[in-house]
C-alpha positions as CSV (number, residue, x, y, z in Angstrom):
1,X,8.0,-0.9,11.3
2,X,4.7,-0.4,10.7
3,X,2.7,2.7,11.9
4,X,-1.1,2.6,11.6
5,X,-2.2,5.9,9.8
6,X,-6.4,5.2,9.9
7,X,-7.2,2.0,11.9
8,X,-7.9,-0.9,9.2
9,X,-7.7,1.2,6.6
10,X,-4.1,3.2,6.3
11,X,-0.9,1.8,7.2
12,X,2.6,3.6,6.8
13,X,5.5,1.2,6.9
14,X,9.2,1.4,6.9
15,X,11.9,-0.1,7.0
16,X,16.2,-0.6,5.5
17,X,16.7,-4.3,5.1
18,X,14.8,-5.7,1.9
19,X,13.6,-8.6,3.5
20,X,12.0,-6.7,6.4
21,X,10.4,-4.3,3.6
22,X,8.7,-8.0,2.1
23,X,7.6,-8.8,5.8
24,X,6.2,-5.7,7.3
25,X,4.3,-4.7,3.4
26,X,2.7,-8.2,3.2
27,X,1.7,-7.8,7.1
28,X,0.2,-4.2,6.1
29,X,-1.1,-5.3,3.3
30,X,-3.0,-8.2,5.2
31,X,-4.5,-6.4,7.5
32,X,-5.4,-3.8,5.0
33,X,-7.1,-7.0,2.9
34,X,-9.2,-7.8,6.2
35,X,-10.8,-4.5,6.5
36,X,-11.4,-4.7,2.9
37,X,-12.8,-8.2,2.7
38,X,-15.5,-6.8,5.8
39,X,-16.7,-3.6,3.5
40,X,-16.8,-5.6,0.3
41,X,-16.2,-2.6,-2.2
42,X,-12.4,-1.7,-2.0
43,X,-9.1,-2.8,-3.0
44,X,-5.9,-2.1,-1.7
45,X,-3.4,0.6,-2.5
46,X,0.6,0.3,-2.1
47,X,2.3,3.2,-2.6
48,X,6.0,3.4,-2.9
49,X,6.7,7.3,-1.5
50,X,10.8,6.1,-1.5
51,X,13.5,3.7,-1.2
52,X,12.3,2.4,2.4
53,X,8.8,4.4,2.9
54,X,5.2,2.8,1.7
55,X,1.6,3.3,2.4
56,X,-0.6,0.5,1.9
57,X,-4.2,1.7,1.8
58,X,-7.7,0.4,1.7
59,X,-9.0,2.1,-1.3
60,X,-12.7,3.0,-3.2
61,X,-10.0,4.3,-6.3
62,X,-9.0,0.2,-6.7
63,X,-11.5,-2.5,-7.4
64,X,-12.2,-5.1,-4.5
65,X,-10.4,-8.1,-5.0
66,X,-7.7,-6.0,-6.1
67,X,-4.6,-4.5,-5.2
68,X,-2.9,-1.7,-7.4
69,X,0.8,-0.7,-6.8
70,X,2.4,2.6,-7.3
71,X,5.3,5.0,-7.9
72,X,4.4,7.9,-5.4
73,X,5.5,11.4,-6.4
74,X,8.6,11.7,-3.8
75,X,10.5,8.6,-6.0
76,X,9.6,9.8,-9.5
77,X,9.4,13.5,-9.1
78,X,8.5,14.1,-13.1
79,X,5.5,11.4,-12.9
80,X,3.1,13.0,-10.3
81,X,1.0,10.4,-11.5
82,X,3.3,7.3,-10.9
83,X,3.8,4.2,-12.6
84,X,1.1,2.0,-11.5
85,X,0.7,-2.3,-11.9
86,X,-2.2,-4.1,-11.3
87,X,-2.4,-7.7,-9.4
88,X,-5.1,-9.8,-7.7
């Protein structure tokens, strides 16, 4: 399922079966790449808040053409920071 958090911009998706997870992030992460592509300044942001819960995010913290993956704090409660990996 994927719930729209800030239209084009934030999406919150969730969801139990893996495959579904694949589906609905690359969906969010699509349309989050649409709104991005129109501004022309911002990546994209996936964060990982636990075993079935993401955000994906258009964000100014990720260069455009970007999209930056991370740990949020609710699934590594010592790394506040998260683990982060870069991909284009």
């Amino acid at each position: 399922m994927i719930s729209t958090i800030e239209a084009g911009r934030t999406y919150f998706v969730e969801a139990t079966d893996p495959r579904l997870i694949d589906t609905e992030l690359s969906a969010a992460v699509e349309q989050a790449r649409q709104h991005a592509m129109e501004e022309g300044r911002c990546g994209i942001l996936v964060t990982r808040l636990g075993h079935t819960t993401f955000t994906v995010a258009v964000s100014e913290d990720v260069p455009f053409g970007e999209t930056l993956e991370r740990q949020g704090p609710a699934t590594t409660p010592g790394n506040a920071q998260g683990d982060a990996a870069r991909s284009s």
